[in-house]
C-alpha positions as YAML, in Angstrom:
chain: A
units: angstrom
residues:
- id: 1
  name: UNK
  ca: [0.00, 0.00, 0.00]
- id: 2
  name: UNK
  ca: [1.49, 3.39, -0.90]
- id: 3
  name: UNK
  ca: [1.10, 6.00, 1.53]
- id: 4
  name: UNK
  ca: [-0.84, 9.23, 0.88]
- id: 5
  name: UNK
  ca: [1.93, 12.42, 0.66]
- id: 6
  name: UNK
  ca: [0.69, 15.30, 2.75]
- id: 7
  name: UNK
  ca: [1.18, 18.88, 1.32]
- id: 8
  name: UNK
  ca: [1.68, 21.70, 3.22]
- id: 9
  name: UNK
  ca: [0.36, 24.84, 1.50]
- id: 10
  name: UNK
  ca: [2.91, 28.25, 2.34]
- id: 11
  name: UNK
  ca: [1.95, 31.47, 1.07]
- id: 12
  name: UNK
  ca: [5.33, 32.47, -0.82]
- id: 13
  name: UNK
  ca: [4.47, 35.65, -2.31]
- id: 14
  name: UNK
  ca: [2.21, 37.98, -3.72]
- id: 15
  name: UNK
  ca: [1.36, 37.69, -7.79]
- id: 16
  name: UNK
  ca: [3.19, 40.78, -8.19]
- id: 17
  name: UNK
  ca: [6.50, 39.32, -6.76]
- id: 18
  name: UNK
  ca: [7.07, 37.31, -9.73]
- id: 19
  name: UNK
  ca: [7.82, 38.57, -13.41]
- id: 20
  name: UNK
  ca: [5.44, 37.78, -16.20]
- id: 21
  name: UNK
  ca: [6.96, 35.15, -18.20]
- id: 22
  name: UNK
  ca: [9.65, 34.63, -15.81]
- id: 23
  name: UNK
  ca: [10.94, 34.23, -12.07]
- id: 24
  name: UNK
  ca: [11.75, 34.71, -8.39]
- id: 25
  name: UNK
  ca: [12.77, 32.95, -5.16]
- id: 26
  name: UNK
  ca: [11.45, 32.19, -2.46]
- id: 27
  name: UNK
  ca: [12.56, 30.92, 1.11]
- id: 28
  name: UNK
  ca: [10.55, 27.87, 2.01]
- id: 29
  name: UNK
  ca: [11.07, 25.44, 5.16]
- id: 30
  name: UNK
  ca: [14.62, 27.16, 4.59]
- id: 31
  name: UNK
  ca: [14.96, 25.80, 0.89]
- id: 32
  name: UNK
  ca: [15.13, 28.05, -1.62]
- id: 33
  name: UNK
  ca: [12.04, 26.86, -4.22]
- id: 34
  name: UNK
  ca: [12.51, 28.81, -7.59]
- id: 35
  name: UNK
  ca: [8.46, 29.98, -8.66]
- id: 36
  name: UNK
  ca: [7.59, 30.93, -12.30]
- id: 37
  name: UNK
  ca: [4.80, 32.86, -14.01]
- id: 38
  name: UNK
  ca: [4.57, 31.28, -17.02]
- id: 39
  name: UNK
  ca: [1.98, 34.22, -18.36]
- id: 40
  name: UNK
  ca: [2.10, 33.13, -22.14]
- id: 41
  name: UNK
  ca: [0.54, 29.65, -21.16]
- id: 42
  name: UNK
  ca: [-1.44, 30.63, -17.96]
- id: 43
  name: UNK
  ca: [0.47, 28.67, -15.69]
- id: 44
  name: UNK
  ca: [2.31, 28.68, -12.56]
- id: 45
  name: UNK
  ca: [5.48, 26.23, -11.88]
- id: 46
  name: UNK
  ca: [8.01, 26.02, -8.68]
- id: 47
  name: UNK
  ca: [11.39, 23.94, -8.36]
- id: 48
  name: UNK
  ca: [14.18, 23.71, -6.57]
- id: 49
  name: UNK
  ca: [16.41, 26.68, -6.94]
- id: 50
  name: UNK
  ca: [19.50, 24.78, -7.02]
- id: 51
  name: UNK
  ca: [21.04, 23.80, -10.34]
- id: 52
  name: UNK
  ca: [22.25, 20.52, -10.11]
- id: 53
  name: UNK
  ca: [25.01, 20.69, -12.58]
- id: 54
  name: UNK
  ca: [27.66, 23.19, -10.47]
- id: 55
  name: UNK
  ca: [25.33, 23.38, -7.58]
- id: 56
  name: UNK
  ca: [24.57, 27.55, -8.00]
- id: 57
  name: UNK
  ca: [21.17, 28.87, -6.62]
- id: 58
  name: UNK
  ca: [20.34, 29.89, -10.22]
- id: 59
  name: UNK
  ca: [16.99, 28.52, -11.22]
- id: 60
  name: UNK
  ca: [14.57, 31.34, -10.55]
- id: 61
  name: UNK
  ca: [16.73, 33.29, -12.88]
- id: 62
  name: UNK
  ca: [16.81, 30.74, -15.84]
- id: 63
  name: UNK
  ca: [14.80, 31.41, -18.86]
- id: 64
  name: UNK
  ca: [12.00, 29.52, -19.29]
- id: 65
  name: UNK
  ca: [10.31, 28.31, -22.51]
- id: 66
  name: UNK
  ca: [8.56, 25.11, -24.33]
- id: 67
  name: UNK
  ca: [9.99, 22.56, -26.18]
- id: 68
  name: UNK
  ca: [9.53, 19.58, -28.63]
- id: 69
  name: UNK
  ca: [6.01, 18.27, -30.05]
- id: 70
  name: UNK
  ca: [4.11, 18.16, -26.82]
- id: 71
  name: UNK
  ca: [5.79, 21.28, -25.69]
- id: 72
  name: UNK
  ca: [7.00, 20.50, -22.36]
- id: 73
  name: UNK
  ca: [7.43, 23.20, -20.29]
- id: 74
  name: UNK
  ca: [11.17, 24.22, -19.53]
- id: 75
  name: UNK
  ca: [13.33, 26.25, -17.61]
- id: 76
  name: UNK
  ca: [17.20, 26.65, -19.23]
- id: 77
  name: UNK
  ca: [20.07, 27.51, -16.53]
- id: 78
  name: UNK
  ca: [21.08, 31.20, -17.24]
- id: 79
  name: UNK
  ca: [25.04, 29.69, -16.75]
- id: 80
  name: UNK
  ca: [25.24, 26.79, -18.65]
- id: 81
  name: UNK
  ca: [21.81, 26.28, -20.01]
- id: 82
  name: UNK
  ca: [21.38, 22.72, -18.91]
- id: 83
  name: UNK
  ca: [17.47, 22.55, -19.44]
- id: 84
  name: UNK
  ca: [14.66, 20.88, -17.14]
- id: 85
  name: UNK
  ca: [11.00, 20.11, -17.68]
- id: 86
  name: UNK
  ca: [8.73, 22.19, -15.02]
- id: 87
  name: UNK
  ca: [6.43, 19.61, -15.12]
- id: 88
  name: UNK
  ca: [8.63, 16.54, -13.74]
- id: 89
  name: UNK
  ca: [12.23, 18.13, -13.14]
- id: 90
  name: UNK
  ca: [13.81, 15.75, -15.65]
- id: 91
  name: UNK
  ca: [17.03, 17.12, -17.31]
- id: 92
  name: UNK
  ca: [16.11, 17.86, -21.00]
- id: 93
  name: UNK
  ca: [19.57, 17.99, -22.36]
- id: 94
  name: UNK
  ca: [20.09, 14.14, -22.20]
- id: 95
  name: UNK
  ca: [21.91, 14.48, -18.32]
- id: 96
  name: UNK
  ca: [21.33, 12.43, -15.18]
- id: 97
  name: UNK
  ca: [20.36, 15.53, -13.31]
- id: 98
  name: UNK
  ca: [16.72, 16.50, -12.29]
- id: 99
  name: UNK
  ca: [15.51, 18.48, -10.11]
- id: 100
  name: UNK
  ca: [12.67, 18.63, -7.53]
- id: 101
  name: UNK
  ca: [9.17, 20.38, -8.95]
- id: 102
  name: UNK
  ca: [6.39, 21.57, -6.22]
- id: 103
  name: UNK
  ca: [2.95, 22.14, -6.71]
- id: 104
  name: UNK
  ca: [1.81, 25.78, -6.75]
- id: 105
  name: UNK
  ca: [-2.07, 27.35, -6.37]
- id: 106
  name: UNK
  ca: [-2.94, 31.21, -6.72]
- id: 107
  name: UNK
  ca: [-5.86, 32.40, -4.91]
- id: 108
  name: UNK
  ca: [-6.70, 36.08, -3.97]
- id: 109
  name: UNK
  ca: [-3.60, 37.44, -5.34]
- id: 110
  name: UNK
  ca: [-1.12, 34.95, -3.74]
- id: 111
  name: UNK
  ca: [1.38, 32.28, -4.55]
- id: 112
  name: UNK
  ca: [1.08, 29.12, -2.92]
- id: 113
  name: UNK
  ca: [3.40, 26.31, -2.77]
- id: 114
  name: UNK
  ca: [2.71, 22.83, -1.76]
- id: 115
  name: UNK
  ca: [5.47, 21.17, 0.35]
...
């Protein structure tokens, strides 16, 4: 039997906080969890901050984009532009890195993330 994960819902931010079409950081349980405002698709995605590849809190800062024919949302490292879906955190470019994805909710003007 597989146990039922329970999410914690934090308030990270207002809507305002975070770009259109791009991102911001926030502290969370004292992990930094990159959120994006994905405007040009309507949706709202959160990761890990942390870049696997040289281990730089870089994420929130990345560009982010969709790719290939079911156009995965993506997020690109603004160093070395390893790329990750926002969807599942798998590493796009063909590496073994991946990173962790949260759930996110906006109500009455504020960013939630599930932890």
């Amino acid at each position: 039997m597989i146990a039922e994960q329970t999410i914690t819902w934090h308030v990270a931010c207002s809507v305002e906080d975070i770009p259109e079409n791009g991102g911001a950081c926030a502290l969370i349980e004292n992990e930094q969890i990159a959120i994006y405002n994905f405007t040009r698709r309507g949706e709202w995605y959160a990761t890990q901050n942390l870049c696997p590849h040289r281990q730089q809190m870089a994420l929130s800062r990345g560009m982010i984009g969709s790719t290939g024919a079911d156009n995965e949302p993506k997020v690109a490292c603004p160093f070395h532009k390893k790329t990750f879906s926002l969807k599942s955190g798998e590493c796009l470019t063909g590496d073994e890195y991946s990173i962790k994805t949260y759930p996110v909710k906006v109500e009455n003007g504020q960013v939630f993330v599930g932890v």
